[in-house]
MARROVO-167724 format. One record per residue (C-alpha): residue in three letters; residue number from 0; x, y, z. Coordinates in pm, whole numbers. Layout:
BEGIN
<rec res="ALA" n="NUM" x="X" y="Y" z="Z"/>
...
This chain:
BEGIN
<rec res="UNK" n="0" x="0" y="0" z="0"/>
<rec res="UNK" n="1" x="285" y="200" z="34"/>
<rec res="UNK" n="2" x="528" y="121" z="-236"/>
<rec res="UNK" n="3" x="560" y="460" z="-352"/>
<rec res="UNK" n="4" x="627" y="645" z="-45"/>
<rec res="UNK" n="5" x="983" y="711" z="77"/>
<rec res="UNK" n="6" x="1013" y="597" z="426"/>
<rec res="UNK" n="7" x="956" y="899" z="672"/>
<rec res="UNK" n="8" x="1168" y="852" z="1034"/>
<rec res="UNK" n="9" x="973" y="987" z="1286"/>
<rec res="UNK" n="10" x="1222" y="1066" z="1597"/>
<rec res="UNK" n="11" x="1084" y="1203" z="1957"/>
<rec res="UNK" n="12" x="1282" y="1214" z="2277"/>
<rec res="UNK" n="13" x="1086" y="1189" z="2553"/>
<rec res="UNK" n="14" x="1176" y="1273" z="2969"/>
<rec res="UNK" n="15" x="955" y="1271" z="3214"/>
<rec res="UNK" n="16" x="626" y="1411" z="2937"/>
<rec res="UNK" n="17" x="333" y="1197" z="3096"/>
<rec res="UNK" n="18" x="78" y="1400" z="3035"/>
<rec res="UNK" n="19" x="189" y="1533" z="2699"/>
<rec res="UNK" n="20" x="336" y="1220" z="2481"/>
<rec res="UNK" n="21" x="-7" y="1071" z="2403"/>
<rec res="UNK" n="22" x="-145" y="1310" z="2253"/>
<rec res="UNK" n="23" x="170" y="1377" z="2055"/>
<rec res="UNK" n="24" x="196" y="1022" z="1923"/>
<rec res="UNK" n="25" x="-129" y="1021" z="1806"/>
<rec res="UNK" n="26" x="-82" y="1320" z="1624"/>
<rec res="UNK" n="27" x="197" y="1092" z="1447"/>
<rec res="UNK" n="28" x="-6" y="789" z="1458"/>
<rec res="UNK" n="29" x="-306" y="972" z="1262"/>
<rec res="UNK" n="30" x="-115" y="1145" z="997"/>
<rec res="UNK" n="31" x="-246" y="1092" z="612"/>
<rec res="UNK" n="32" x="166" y="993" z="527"/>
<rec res="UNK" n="33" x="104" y="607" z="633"/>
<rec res="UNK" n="34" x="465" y="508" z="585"/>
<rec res="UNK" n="35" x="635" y="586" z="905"/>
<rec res="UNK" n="36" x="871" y="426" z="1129"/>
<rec res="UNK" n="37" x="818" y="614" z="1493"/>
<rec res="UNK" n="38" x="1177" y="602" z="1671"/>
<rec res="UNK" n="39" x="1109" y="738" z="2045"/>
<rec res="UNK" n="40" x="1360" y="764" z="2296"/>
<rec res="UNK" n="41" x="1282" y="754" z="2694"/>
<rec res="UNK" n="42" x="1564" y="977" z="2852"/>
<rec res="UNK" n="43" x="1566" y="818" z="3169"/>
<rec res="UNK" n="44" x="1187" y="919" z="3275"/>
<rec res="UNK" n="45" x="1137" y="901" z="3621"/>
<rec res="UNK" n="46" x="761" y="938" z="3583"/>
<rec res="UNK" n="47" x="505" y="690" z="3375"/>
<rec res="UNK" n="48" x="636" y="793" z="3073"/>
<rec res="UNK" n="49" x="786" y="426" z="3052"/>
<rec res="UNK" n="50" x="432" y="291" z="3063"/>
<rec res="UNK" n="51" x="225" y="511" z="2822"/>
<rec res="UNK" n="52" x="538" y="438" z="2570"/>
<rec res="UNK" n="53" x="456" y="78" z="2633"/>
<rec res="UNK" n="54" x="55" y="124" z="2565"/>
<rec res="UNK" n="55" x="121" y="316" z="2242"/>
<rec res="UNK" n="56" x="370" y="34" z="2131"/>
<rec res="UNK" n="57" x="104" y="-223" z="2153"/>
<rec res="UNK" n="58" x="-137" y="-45" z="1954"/>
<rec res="UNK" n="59" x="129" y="9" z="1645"/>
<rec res="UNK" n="60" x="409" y="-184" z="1537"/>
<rec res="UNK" n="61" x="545" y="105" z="1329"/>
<rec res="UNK" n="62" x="641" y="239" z="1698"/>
<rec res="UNK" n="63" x="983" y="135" z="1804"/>
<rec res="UNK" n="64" x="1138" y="213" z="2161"/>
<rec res="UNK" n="65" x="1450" y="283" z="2268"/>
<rec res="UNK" n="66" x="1565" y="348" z="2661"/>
<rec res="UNK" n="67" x="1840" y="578" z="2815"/>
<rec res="UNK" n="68" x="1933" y="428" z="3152"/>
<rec res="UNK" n="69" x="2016" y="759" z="3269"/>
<rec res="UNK" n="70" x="1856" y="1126" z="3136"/>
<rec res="UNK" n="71" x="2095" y="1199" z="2846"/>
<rec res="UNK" n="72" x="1953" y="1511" z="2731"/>
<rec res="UNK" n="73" x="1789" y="1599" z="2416"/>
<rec res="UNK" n="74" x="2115" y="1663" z="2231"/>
<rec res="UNK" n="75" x="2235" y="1286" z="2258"/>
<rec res="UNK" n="76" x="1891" y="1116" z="2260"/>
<rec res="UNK" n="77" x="1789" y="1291" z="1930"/>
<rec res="UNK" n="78" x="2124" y="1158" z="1783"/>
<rec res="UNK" n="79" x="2115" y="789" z="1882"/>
<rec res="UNK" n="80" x="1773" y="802" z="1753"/>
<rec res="UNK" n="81" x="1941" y="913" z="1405"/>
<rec res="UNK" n="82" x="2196" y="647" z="1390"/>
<rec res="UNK" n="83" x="1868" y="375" z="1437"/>
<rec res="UNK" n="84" x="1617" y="586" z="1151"/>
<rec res="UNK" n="85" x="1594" y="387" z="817"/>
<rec res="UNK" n="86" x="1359" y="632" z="658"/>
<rec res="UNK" n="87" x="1483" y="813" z="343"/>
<rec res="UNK" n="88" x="1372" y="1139" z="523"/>
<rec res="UNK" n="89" x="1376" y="1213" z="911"/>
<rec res="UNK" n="90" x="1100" y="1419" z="1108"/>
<rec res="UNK" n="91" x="1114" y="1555" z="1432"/>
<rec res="UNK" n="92" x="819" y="1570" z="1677"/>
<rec res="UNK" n="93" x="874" y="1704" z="2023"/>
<rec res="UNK" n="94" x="660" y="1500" z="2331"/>
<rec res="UNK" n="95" x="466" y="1771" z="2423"/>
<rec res="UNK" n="96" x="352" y="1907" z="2096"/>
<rec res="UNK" n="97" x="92" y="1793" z="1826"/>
<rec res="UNK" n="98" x="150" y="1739" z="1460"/>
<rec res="UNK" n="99" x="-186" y="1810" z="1218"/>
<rec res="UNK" n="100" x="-267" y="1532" z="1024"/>
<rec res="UNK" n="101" x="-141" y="1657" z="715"/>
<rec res="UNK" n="102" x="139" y="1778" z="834"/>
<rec res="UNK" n="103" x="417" y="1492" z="684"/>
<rec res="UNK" n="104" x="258" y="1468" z="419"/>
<rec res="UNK" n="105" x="201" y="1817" z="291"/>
<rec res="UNK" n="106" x="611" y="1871" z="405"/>
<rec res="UNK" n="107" x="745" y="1553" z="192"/>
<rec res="UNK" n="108" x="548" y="1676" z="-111"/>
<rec res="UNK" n="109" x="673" y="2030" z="-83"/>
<rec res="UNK" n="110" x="1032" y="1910" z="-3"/>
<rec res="UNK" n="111" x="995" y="1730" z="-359"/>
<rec res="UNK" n="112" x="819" y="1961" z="-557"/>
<rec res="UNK" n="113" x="1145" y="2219" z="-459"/>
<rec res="UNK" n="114" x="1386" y="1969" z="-467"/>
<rec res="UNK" n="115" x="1465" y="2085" z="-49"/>
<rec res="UNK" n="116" x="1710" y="1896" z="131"/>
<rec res="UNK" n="117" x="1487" y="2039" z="447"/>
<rec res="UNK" n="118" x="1182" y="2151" z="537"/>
<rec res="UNK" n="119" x="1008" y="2313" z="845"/>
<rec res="UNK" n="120" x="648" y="2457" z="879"/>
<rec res="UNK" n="121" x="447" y="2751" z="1071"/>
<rec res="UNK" n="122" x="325" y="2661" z="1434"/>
<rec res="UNK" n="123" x="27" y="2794" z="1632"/>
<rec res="UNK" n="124" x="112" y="2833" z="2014"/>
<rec res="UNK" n="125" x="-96" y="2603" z="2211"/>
<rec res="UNK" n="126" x="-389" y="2806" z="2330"/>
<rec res="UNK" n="127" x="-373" y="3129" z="2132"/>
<rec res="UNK" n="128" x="-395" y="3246" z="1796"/>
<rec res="UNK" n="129" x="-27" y="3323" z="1738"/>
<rec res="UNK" n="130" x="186" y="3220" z="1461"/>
<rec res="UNK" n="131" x="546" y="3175" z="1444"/>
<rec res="UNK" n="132" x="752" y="3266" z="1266"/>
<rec res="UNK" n="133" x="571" y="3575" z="1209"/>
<rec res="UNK" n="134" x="769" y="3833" z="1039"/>
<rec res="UNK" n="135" x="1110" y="3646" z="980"/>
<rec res="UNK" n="136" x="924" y="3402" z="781"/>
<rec res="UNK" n="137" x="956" y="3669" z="498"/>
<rec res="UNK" n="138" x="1348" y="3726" z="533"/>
<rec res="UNK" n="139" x="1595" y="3432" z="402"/>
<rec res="UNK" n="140" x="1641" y="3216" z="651"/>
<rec res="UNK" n="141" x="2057" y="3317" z="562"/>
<rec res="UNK" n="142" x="1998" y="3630" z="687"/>
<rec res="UNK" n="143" x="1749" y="3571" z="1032"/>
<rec res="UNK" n="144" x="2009" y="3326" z="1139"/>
<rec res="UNK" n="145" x="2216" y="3648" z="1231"/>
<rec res="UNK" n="146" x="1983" y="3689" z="1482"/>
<rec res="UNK" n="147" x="1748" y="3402" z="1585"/>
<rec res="UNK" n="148" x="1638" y="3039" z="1440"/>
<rec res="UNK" n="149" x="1319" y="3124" z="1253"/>
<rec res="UNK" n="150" x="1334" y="2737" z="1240"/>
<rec res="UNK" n="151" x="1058" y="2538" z="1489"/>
<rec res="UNK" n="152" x="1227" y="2262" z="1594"/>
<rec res="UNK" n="153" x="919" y="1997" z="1572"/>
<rec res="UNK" n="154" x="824" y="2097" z="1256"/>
<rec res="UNK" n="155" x="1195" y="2015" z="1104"/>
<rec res="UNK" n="156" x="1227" y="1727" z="817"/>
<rec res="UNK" n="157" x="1539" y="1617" z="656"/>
<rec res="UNK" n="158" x="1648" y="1419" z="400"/>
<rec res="UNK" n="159" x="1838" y="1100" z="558"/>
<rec res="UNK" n="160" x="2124" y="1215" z="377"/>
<rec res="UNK" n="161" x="2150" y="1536" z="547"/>
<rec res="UNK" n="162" x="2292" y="1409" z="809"/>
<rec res="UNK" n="163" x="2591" y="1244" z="584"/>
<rec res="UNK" n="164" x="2697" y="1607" z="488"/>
<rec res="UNK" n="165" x="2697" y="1783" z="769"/>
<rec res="UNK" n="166" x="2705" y="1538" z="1072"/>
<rec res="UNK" n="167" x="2516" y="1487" z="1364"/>
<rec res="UNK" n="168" x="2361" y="1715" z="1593"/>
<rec res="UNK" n="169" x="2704" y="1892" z="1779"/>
<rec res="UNK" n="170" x="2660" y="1732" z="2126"/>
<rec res="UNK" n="171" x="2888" y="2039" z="2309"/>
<rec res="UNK" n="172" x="2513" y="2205" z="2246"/>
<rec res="UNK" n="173" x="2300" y="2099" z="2503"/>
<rec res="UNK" n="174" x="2043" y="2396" z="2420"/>
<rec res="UNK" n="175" x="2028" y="2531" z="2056"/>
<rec res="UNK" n="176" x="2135" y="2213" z="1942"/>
<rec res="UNK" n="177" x="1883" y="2296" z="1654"/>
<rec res="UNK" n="178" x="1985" y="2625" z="1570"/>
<rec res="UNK" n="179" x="2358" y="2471" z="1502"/>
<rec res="UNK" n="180" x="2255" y="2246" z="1291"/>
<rec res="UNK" n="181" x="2062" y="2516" z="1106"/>
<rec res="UNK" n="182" x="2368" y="2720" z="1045"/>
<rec res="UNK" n="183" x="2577" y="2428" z="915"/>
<rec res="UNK" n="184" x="2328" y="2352" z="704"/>
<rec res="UNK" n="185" x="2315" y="2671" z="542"/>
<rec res="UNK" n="186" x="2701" y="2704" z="537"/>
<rec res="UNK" n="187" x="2682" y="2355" z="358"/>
<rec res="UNK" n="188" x="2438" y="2530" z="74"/>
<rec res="UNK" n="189" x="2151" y="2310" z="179"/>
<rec res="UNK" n="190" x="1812" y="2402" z="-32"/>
<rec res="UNK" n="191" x="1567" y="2467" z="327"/>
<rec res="UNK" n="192" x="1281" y="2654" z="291"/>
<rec res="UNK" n="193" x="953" y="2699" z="581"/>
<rec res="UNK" n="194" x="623" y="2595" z="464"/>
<rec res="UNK" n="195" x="342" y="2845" z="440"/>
<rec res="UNK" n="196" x="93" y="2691" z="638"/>
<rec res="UNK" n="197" x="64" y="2624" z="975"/>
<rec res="UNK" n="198" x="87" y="2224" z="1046"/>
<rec res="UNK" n="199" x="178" y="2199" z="1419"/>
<rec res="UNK" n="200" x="98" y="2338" z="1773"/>
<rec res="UNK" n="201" x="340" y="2425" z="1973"/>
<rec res="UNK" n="202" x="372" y="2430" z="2364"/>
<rec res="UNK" n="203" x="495" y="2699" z="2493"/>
<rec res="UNK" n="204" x="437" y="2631" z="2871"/>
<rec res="UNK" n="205" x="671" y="2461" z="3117"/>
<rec res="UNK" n="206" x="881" y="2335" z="2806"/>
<rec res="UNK" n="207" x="1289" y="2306" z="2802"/>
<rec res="UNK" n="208" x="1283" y="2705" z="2678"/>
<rec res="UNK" n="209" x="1069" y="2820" z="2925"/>
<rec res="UNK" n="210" x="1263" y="2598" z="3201"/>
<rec res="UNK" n="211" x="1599" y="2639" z="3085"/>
<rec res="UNK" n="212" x="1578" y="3012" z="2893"/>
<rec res="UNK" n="213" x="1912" y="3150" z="3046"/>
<rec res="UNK" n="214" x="2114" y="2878" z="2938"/>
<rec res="UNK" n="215" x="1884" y="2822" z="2590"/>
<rec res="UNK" n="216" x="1981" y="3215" z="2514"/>
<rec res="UNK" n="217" x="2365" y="3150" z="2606"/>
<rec res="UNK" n="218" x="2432" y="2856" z="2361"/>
<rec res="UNK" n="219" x="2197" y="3025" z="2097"/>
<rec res="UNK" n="220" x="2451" y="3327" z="2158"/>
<rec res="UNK" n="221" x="2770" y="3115" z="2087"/>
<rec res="UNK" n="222" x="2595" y="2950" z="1761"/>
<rec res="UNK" n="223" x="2494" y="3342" z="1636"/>
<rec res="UNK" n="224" x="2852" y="3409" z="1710"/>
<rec res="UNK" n="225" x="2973" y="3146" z="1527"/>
<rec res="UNK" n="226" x="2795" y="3208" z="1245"/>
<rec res="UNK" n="227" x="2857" y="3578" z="1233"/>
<rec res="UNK" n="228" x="3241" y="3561" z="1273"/>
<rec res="UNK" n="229" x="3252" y="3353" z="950"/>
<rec res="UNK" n="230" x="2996" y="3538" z="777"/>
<rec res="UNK" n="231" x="3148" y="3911" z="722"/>
């Protein structure tokens, strides 16, 4: 039935998210792109996260789990989860957000239709009517990099071979880790481009920003740095 989709990788780390990863799996587990592999990653949860993992691997076998014996951080769990994806593309999907049900498949067809080696959509914030990215979205993602990731982490597909290129998620970046990657890509000459429309909701409450914004800020401040310094 699917012989002539590519294989999407679905990854999601997951620590300590009880309340949230159900609802985000489903969100995977409903999408109109059938052909999926869902890699997900417990980082040590000391919570029932173990258990609804468990329950949702039951109910698909396109779900696969993986177990940190201690928390790792999102960093390392997001790059052991690479090494396992078989999918011609990789998606990301954060635990506590929620995919639309289009969302893959409205991504792999733009990625091929522009011939993108990435991919990321608009988000609504959970519980309001806001978009992001607002205003950046009109700039080239080249130039916002000199000041923020107008990239939504969740919303990111790659091809596979991305990763071949440019390597791995830089593990010294325990925040930012996306925004990083981001600038490699672009110093690699990667085609990336953010879809239009707005495919995924995004929490913005009690996340890893919101609980870890000083040090998110000082390792988004040594990528911007980075990428300034061998920019002029």
């Amino acid at each position: 039935m699917h012989s002539n989709q590519d294989l999407v990788s679905v990854i999601m780390s997951v620590y300590n998210d009880e309340e949230n990863i159900g609802n985000a799996i489903k969100s995977i587990l409903n999408q109109t792109y059938k052909n999926l592999e869902i890699l997900i990653i417990d980082d040590g949860s000391t919570d029932n996260s173990k258990n609804v993992l468990k329950f949702y691997e039951k109910k698909d076998k396109r779900i696969i789990l993986l177990k940190n014996d201690i928390n790792l951080g999102l960093t390392k769990s997001l790059n052991i989860l690479i090494e396992k994806a078989n999918g011609t593309y990789i998606a990301r999907q954060d635990s506590d957000d929620i995919s639309k049900t289009n969302r893959i498949e409205k991504q792999i067809t733009f990625m091929k239709s522009h011939d993108l080696d990435a991919c990321s959509s608009k988000a609504l914030i959970k519980g309001s009517n806001k978009v992001i990215p607002r205003y950046s979205y009109y700039f080239p993602i080249s130039f916002v990099l000199r000041y923020k990731n107008p990239v939504i982490h969740g919303t990111l597909i790659l091809k596979s071979n991305v990763f071949e290129k440019i390597g791995k998620y830089d593990e010294e970046y325990v925040f930012s880790q996306d925004y990083e990657l981001m600038i490699r890509l672009q110093k690699k000459n990667l085609n990336m481009k953010i879809y239009k429309e707005k495919l995924y909701i995004l929490n913005m409450e009690d996340n890893i920003s919101s609980k870890h914004k000083v040090s998110q800020e000082e390792f988004a401040r040594k990528a911007r740095l980075q990428y300034l310094n061998k920019n002029v």
